[in-house]
N, C-alpha and C positions, 0 to 999 in steps of 0.2 A: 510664220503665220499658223502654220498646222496644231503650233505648240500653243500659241495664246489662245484658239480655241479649244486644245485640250483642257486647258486651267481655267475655263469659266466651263464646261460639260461639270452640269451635278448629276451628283450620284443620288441612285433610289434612297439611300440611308438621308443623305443629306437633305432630299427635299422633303422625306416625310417630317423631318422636324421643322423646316421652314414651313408645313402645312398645319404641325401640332403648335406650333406659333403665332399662327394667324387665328387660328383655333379659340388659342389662349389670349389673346387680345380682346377679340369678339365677344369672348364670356365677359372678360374685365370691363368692358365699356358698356355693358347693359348694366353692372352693378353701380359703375360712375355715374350713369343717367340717372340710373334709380335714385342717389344719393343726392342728385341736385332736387327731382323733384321732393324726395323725404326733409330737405333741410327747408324747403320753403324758397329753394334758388331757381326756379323755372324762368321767372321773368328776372334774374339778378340782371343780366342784359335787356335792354330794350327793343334793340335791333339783331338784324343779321343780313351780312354775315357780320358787322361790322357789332361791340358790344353793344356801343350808344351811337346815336347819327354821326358824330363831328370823333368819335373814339373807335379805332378800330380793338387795342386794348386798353381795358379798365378793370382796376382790381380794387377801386376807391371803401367799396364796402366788403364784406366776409359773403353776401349771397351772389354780386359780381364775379369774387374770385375765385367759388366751388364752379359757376356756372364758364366761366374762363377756363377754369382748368380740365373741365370736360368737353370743352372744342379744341381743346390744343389736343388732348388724347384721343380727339378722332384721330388727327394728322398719324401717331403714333398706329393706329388701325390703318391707314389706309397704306403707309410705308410697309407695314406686314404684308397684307393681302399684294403688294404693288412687288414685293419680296417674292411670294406664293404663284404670281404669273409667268413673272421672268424666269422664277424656275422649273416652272414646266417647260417654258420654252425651251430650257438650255440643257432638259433632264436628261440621260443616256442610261437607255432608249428611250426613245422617246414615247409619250404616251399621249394620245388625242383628247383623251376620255379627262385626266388632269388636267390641260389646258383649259376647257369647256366649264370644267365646276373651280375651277381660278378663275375664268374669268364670270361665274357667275358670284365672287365674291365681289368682284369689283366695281359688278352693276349695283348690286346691293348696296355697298357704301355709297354710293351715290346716289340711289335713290336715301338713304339714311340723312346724308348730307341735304337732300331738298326738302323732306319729311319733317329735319329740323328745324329749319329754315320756318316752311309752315306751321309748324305749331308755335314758337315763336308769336310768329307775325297773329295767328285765330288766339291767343292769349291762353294757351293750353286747353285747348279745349279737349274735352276726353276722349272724343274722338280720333284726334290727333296726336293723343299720346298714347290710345291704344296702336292705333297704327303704326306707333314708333315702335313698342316692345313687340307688335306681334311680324314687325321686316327683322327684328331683331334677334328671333328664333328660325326666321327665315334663312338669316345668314349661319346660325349656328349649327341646325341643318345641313347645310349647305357644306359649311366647313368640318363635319362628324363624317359625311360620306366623302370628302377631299382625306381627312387621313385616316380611313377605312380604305379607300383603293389604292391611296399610295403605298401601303404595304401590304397590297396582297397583288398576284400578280392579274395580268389583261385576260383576257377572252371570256369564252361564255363560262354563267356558272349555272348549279344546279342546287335548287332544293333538298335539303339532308332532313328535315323534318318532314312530318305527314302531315296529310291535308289539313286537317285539322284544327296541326300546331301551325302552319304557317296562318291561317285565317285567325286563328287566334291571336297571333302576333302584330297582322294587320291592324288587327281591333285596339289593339295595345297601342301602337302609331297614330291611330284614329282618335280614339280618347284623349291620349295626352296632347294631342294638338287642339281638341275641344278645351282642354284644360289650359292652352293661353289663349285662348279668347273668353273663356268663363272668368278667366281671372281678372283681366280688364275689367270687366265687370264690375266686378267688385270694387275695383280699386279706384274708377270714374266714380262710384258712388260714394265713396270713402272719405277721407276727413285729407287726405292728401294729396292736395292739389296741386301742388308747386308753386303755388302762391294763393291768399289769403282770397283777394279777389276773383282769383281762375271760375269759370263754369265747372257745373258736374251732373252728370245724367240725373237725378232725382230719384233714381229708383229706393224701393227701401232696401236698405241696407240688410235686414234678416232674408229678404226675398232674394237678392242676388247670392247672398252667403248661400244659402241652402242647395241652390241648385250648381254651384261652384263645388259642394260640398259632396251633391250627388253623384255628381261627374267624378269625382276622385276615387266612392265609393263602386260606382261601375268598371272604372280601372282596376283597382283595386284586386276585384272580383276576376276579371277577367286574366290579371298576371294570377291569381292563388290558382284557377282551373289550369291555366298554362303550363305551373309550377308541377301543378298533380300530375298528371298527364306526362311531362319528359320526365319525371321522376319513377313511372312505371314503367319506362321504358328505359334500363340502362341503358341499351346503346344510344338511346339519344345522347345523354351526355359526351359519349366520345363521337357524335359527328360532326363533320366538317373540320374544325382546328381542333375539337376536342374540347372546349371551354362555354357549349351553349347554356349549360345547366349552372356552372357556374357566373356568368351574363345576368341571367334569368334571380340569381341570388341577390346581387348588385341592385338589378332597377329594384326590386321587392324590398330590398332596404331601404332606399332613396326614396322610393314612394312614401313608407311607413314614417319616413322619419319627416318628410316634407306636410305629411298628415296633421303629423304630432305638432308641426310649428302652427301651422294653418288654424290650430283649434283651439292652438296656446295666441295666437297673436289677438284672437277675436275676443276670448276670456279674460284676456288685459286691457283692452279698448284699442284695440291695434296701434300699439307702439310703433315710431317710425322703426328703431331699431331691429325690431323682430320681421316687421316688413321686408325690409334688406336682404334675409336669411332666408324670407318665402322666397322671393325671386331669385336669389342665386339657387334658393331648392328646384325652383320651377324650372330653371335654364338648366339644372343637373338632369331630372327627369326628363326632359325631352332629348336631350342628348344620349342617355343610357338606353332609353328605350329605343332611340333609331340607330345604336349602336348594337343592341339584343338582334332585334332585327335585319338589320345586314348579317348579322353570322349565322342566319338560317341558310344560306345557301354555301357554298364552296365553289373552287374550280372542278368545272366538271370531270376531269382525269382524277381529283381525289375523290369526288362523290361519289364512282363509279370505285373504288376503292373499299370507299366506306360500306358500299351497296351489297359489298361481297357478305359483309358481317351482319346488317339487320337491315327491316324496309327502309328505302329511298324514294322518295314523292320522283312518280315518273313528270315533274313538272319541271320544267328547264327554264331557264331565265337568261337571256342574252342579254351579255352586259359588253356590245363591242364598244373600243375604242367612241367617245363622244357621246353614248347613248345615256348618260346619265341624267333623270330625272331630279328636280331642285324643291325643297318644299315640305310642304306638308304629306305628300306620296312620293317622297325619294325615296322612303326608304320601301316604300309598299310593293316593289315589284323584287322584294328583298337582291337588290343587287348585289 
């Protein structure tokens, strides 16, 4: 007996990749939803969960079977995440804090699962496909800070940047979570509805753009000041793991580049294909940045390290075992 539950005990190495897995699912099926609505496959089924009333599957037409293939790929997400619990439970040592944000993936595919259902059944309405993509950065979130703690170790940590930078970084988490819900926006008023028929908020189109547009450029603004700022301070660069400056390089890129598509898709009449590329940009940008921002703090035995060499934000952040925040402020109390 001792021996069979030695051979199901994973290991820390072991689960953060069952975490960077679920991760990587989570990103893939927000690109798969995308692609039903950009093909015009939202309603390819009629019902749910079943395709048609009297069909559970049906692949009879090309928009049935993009919209089939991205509820079978739920199942594929939910066997990850269903992967990502059990091995917290079985992880050695064991860790509370991972169990807690496992199982907040798993509330999340569930609510995805009835979200989809809903929208569905209200005929895509925008509202309900905003709600889709913005549980959908909920989850990714969610799974950014699952394998952010799996590989670093438990207890409290501490702030390694100055007040400052950390408020700046919040802002940084802040915007870009403004930026999926701006972007819905856009995209309810847009020409892509997931079917021909669907409703769409009425706004105008140059109206939602611009202030989508603004949001980017206050982001934007707020990583260049961030950038300044630990860039005058060598020792920021080396604190905590040593790689915040380099983080901080990463999201500045991803921003710039998710910019560049954003201004290209609208100057082409928003191709669905270019579409594709802003959302996976948009799901990289929330993820870099609430990965920027967890590496502001450290375990405090190394921040107390780092403190010896340049200032250390006397602001301490307790991250015990289960305390972890889910969302759009998970990452804000830089755990």
């Amino acid at each position: 007996m001792p021996r069979t539950a030695e051979r199901l005990t994973v290991r820390p190495a072991t689960y953060r990749r069952l975490a960077v897995a679920a991760l990587g699912m989570l990103v893939a099926i927000v690109i798969t939803g995308a692609a039903v609505r950009l093909t015009g496959s939202g309603l390819g089924c009629s019902d749910w969960p079943n395709c048609e009333p009297d069909e559970f599957l049906a692949v009879s037409t090309p928009n049935q079977a993009i919209e089939q293939l991205n509820r079978l790929f739920t199942g594929l997400v939910s066997l990850s995440v269903a992967a990502a619990v059990l091995g917290s439970l079985r992880r050695r040592p064991y860790r509370r804090d991972l169990v807690w944000l496992s199982l907040g993936l798993v509330a999340g595919v569930i609510g995805q699962i009835v979200l989809g259902g809903i929208t569905v059944l209200v005929e895509l309405h925008p509202l309900a496909v905003a709600g889709h993509f913005v549980l959908s950065m909920v989850l990714v979130t969610n799974a950014v800070v699952l394998v952010w703690r799996a590989g670093r170790p438990p207890g409290r940590r501490r702030v390694v940047v100055d007040r400052g930078e950390l408020w700046l970084s919040r802002a940084a988490v802040t915007l870009a979570w403004c930026l999926m819900l701006t972007g819905p926006a856009v995209t309810g008023s847009g020409p892509h509805a997931g079917d021909a028929a669907s409703p769409r908020f009425g706004w105008a189109i140059p109206d939602v753009v611009r202030i989508h547009s603004i949001n980017m450029w206050v982001f934007l603004a707020v990583l260049v000041v961030l950038m300044v700022r630990l860039a005058r301070r060598p020792a920021a660069a080396t604190a905590g793991d040593g790689r915040i400056l380099r983080r901080a390089w990463v999201v500045l890129a991803v921003v710039v580049a998710q910019g560049g598509i954003g201004y290209l898709q609208y100057a082409l009449g928003i191709p669905a294909w270019i579409v594709l590329l802003h959302i996976l940009g948009a799901t990289t940008v929330l993820a870099t940045t609430v990965w920027f921002h967890l590496g502001t703090s450290a375990p405090v035995a190394a921040a107390d390290a780092a403190g010896s060499d340049h200032h250390t934000s006397t602001d301490e952040v307790t991250s015990a075992p289960g305390g972890a925040p889910v969302g759009p402020t998970a990452a804000a109390s830089a755990s």
